[in-house]
DRENROKOL-536722 format. One line per 3 residues: their letters; for each residue x, y, z of N, C-alpha, C, O, CB. Coordinates in nm, 3 decimals. Glycine has a CB too. Example, Ala and Ser with C-alpha at 12.3 -4.5 7.8 and 13.67 -1.06 7.14 Angstrom:
// residues 2
as) 1.319/-0.569/0.780/1.230/-0.450/0.780/1.320/-0.330/0.780/1.424/-0.332/0.846/1.131/-0.447/0.905 ~ 1.285/-0.225/0.708/1.367/-0.106/0.714/1.290/0.003/0.787/1.341/0.114/0.804/1.408/-0.060/0.572
***
This chain:
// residues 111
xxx) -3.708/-5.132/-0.442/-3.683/-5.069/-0.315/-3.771/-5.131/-0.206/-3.711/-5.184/-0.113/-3.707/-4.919/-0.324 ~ -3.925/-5.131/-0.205/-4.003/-5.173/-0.143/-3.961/-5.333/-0.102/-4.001/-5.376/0.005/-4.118/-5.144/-0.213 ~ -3.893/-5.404/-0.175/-3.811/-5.569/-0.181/-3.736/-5.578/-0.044/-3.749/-5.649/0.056/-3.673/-5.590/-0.327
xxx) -3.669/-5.499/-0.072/-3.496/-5.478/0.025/-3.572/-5.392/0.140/-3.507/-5.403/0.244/-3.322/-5.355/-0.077 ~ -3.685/-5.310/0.158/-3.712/-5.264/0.327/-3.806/-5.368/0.356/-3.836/-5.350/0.474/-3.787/-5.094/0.364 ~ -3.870/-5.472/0.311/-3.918/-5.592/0.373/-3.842/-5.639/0.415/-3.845/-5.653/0.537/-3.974/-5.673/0.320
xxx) -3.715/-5.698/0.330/-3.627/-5.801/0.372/-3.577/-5.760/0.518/-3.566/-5.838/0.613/-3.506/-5.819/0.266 ~ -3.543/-5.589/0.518/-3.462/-5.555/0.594/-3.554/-5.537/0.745/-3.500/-5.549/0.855/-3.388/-5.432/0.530 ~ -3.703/-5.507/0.724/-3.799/-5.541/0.854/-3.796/-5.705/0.878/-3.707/-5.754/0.947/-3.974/-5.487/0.823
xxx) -3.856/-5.753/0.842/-3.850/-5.915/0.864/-3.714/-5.962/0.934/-3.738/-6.025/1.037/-3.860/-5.997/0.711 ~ -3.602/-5.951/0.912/-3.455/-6.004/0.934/-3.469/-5.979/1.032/-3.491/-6.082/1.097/-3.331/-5.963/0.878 ~ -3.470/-5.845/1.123/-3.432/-5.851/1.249/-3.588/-5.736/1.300/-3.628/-5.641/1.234/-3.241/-5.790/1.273
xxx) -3.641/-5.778/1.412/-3.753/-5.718/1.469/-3.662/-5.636/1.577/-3.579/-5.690/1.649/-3.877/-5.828/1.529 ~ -3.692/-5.493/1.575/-3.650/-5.395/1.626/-3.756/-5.303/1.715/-3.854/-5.263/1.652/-3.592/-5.336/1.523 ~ -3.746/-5.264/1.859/-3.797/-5.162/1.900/-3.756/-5.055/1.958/-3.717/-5.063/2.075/-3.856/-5.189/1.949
xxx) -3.754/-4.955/1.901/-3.765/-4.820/1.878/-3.884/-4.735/1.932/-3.999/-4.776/1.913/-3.762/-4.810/1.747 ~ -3.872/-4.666/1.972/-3.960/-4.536/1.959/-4.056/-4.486/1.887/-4.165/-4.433/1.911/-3.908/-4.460/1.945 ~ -3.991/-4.514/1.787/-4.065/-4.412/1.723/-4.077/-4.602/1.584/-4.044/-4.574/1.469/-3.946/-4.196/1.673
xxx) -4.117/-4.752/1.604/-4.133/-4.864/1.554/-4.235/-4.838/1.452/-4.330/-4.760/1.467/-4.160/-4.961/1.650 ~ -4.207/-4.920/1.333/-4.288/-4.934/1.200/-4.267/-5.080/1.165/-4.165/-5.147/1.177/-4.234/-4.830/1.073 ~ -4.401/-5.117/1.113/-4.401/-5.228/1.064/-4.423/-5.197/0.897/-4.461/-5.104/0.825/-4.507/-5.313/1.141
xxx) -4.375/-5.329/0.883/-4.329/-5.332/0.665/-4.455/-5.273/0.647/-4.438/-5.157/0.610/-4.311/-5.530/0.537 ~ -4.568/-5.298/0.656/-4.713/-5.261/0.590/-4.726/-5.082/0.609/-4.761/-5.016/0.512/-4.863/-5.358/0.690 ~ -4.691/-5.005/0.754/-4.676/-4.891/0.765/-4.522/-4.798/0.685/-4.515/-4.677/0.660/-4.692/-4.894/0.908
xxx) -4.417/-4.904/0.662/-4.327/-4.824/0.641/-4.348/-4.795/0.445/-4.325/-4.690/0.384/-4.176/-4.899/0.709 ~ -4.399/-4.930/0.389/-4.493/-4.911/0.267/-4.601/-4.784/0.235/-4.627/-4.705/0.144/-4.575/-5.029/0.272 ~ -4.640/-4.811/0.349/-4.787/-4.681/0.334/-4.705/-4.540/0.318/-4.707/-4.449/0.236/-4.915/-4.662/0.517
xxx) -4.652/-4.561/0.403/-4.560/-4.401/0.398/-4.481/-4.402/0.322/-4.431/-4.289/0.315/-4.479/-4.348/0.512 ~ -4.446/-4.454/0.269/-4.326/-4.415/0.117/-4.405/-4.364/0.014/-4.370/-4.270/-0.059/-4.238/-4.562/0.033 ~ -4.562/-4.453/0.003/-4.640/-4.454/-0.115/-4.683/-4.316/-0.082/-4.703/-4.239/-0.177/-4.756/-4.574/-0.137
xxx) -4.702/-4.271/0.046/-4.772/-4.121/0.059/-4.695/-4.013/0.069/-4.734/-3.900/0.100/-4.854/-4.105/0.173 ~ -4.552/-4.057/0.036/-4.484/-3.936/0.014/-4.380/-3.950/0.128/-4.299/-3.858/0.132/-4.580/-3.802/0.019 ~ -4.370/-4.019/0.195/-4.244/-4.018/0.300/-4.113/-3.958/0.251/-4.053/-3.974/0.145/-4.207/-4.167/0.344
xxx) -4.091/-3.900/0.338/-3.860/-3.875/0.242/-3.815/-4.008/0.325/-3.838/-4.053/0.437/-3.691/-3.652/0.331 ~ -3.746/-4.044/0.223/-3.644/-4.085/0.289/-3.492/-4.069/0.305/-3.428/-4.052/0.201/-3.659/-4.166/0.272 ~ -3.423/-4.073/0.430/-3.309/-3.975/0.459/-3.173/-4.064/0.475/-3.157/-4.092/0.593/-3.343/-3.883/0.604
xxx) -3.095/-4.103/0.412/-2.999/-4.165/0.412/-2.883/-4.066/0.482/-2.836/-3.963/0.434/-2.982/-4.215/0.277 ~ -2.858/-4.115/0.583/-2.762/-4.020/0.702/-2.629/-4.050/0.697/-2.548/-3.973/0.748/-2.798/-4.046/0.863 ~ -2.582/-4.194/0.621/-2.461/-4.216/0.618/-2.351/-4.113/0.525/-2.379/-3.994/0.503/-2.466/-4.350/0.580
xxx) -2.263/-4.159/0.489/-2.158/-4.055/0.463/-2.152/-4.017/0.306/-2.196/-4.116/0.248/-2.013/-4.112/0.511 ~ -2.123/-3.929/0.223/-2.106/-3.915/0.101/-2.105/-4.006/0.021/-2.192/-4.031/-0.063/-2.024/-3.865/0.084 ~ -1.940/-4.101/0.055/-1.906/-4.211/-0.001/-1.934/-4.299/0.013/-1.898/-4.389/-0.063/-1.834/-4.233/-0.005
xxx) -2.039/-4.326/0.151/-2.165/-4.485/0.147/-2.270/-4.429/0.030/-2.281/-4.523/-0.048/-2.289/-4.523/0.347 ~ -2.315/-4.369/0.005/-2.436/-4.309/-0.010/-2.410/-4.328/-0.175/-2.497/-4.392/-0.235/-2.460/-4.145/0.068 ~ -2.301/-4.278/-0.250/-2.255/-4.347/-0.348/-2.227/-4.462/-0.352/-2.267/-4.495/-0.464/-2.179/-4.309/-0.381
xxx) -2.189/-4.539/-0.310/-2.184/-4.702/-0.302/-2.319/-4.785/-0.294/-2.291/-4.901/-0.267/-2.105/-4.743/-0.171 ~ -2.418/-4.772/-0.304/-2.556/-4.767/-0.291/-2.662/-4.744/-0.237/-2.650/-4.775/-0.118/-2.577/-4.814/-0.296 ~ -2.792/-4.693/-0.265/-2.858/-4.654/-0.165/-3.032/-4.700/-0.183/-3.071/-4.772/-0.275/-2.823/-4.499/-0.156
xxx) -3.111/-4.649/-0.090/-3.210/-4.742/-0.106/-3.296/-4.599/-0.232/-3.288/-4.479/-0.204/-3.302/-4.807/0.082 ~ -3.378/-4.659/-0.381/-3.421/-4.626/-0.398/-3.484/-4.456/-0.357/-3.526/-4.440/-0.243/-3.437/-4.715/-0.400 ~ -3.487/-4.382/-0.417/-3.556/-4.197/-0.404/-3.487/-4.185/-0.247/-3.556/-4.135/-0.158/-3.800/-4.168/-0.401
xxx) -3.390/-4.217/-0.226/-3.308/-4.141/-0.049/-3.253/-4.034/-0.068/-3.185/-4.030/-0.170/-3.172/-4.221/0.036 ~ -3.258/-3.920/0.009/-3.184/-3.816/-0.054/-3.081/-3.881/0.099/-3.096/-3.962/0.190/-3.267/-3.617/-0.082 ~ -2.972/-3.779/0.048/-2.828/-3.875/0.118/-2.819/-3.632/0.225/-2.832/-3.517/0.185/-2.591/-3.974/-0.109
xxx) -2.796/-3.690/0.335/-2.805/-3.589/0.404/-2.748/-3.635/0.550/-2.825/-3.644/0.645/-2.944/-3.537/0.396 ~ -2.558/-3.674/0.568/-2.483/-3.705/0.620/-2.493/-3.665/0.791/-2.438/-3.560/0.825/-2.390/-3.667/0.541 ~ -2.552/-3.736/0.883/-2.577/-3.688/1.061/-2.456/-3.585/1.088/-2.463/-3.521/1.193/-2.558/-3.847/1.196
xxx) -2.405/-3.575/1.050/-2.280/-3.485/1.048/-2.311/-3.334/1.038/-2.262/-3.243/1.105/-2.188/-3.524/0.927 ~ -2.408/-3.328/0.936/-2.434/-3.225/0.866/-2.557/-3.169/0.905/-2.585/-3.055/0.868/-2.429/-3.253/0.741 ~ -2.657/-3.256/0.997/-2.789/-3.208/0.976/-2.790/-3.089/1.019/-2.801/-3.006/0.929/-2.890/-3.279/1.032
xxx) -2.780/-3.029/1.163/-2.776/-2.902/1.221/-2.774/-2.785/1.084/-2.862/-2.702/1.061/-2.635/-2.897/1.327 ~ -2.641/-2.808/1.002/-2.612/-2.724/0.911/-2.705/-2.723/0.790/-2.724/-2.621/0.725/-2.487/-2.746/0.878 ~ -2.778/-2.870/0.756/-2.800/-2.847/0.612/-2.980/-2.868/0.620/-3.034/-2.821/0.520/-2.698/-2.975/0.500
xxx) -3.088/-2.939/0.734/-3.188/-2.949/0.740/-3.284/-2.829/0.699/-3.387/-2.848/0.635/-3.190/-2.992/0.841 ~ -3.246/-2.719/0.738/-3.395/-2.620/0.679/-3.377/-2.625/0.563/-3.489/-2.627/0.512/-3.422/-2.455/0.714 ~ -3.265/-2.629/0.451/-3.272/-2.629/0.323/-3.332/-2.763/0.227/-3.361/-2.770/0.108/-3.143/-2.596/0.296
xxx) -3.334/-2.837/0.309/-3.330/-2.977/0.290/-3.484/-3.024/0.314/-3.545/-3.086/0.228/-3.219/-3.048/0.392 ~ -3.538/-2.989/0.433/-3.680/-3.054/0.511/-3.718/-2.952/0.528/-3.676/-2.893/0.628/-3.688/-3.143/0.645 ~ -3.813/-2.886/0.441/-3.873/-2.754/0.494/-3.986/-2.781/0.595/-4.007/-2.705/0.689/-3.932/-2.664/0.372
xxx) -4.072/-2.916/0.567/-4.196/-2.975/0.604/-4.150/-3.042/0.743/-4.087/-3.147/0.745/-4.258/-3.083/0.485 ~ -4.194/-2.958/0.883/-4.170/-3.003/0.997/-4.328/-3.124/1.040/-4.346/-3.182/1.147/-4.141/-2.852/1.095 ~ -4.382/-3.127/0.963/-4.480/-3.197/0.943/-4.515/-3.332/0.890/-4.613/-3.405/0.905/-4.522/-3.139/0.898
xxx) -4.369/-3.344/0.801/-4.364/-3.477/0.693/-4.329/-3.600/0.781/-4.285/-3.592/0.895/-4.234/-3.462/0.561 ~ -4.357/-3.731/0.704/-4.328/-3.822/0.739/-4.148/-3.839/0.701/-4.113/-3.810/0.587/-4.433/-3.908/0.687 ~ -4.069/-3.875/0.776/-3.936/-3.886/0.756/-3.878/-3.970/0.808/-3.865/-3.987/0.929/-3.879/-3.799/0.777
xxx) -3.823/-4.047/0.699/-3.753/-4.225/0.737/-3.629/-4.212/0.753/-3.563/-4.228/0.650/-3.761/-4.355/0.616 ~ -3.563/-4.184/0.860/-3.443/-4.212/0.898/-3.297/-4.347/0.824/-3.372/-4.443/0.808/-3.496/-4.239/1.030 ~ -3.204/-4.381/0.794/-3.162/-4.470/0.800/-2.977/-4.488/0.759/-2.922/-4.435/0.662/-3.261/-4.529/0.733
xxx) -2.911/-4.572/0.859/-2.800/-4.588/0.763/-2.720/-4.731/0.803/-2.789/-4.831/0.828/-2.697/-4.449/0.773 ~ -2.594/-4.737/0.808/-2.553/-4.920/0.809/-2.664/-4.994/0.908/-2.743/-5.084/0.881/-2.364/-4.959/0.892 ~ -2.640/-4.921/1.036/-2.661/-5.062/1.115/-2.794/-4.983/1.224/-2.857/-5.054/1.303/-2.475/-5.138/1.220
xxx) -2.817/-4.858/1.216/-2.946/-4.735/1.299/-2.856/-4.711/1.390/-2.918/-4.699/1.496/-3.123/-4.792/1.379 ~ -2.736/-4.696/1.410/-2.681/-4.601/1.500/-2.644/-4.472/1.489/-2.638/-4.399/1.589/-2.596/-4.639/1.536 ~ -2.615/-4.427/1.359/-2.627/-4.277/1.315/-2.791/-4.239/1.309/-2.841/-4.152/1.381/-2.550/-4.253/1.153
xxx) -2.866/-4.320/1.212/-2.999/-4.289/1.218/-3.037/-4.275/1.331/-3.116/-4.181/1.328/-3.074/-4.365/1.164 ~ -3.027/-4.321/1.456/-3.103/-4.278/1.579/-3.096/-4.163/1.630/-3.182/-4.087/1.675/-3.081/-4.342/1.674 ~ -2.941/-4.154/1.613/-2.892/-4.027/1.680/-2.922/-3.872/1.588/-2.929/-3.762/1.644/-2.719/-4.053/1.701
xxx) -2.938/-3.895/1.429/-3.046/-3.824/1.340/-3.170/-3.839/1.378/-3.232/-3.733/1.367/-3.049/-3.865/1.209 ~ -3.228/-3.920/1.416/-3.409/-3.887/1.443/-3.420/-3.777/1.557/-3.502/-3.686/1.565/-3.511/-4.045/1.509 ~ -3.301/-3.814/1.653/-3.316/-3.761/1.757/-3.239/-3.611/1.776/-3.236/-3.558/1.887/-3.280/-3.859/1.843
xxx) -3.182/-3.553/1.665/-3.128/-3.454/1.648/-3.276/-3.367/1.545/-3.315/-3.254/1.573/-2.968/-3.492/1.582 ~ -3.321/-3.431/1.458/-3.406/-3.375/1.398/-3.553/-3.335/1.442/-3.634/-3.261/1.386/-3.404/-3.437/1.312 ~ -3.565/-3.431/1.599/-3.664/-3.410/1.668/-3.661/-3.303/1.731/-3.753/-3.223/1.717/-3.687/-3.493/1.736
xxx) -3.566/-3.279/1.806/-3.488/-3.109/1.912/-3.551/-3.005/1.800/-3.637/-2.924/1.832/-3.235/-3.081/1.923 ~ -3.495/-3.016/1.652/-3.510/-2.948/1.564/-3.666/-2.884/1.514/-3.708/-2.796/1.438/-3.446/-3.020/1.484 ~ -3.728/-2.996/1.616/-3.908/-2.947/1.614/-3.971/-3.092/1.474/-4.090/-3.123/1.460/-3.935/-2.694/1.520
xxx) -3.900/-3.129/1.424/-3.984/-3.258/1.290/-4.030/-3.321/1.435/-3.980/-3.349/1.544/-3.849/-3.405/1.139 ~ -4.156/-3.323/1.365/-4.289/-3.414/1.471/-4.259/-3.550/1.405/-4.196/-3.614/1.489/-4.499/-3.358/1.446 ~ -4.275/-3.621/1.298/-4.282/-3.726/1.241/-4.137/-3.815/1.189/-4.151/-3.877/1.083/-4.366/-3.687/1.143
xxx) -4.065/-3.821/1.225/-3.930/-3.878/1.238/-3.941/-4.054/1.282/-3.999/-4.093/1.384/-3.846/-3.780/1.362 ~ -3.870/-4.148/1.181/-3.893/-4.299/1.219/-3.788/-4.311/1.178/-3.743/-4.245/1.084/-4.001/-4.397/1.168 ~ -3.718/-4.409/1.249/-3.617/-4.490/1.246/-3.558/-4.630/1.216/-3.517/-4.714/1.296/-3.604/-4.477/1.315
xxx) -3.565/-4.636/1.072/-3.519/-4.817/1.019/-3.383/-4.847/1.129/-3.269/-4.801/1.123/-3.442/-4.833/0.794 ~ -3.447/-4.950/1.236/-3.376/-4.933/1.364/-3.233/-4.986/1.346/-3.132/-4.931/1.389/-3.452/-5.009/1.483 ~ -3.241/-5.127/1.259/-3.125/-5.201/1.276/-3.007/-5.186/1.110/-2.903/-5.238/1.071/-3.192/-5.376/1.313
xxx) -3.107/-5.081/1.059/-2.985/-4.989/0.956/-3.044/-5.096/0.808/-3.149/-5.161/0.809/-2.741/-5.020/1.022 ~ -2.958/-5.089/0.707/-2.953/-5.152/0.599/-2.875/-5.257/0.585/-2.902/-5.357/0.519/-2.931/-5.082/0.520 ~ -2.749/-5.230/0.665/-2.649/-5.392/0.636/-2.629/-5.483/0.742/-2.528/-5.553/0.739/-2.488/-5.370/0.597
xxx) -2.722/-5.495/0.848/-2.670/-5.546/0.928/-2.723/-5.674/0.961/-2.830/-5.677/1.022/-2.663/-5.472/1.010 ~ -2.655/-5.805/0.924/-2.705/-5.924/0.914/-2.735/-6.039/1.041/-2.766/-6.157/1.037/-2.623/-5.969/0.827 ~ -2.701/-5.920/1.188/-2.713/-6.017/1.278/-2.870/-6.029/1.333/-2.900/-6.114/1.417/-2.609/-5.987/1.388
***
């Protein structure tokens, strides 16, 4: 897992808001980060990155207090390309999560 979110920082340098570099997005996985795979049911079955729980932008409003009790945690956003993920960081932020980051340019996107 740790392989494929290097590859996927290095490929394309992204700034964001709420920006992580490979060495910080490492630290926080190792310390317990969630990570939140926002894409859809049937991406999420088709593969996903290592320990993601799969929790569809669609859904957050409805399914987050059961899901993220810890408005405190570190929480890695992500899905194809960070255009759902953004719009999840930024729905989960309203929601009061202080610590919300965003893998900006997603998992598949090779430009």
């Amino acid at each position: 897992m740790l392989n494929k979110l290097r590859y996927l920082l290095k490929r394309n340098r992204c700034y964001c808001e709420t920006e992580m570099d490979q060495s910080q997005l490492e630290k926080m996985i190792k310390q317990g980060a969630i990570l939140l795979d926002v894409r859809s049911p049937q991406e999420f079955l088709e593969g996903h990155l290592e320990n993601a729980i799969s929790l569809p932008e669609y859904e957050i409003k409805e399914r987050y207090n059961k899901m993220l009790s810890d408005k405190t945690q570190n929480i890695i956003v992500y899905c194809s390309t960070g255009h759902r993920s953004q719009k999840a960081q930024k729905t989960l932020q309203k929601l009061g999560y202080q610590k919300v980051y965003n893998l900006c340019k997603g998992i598949e996107n090779d430009n």
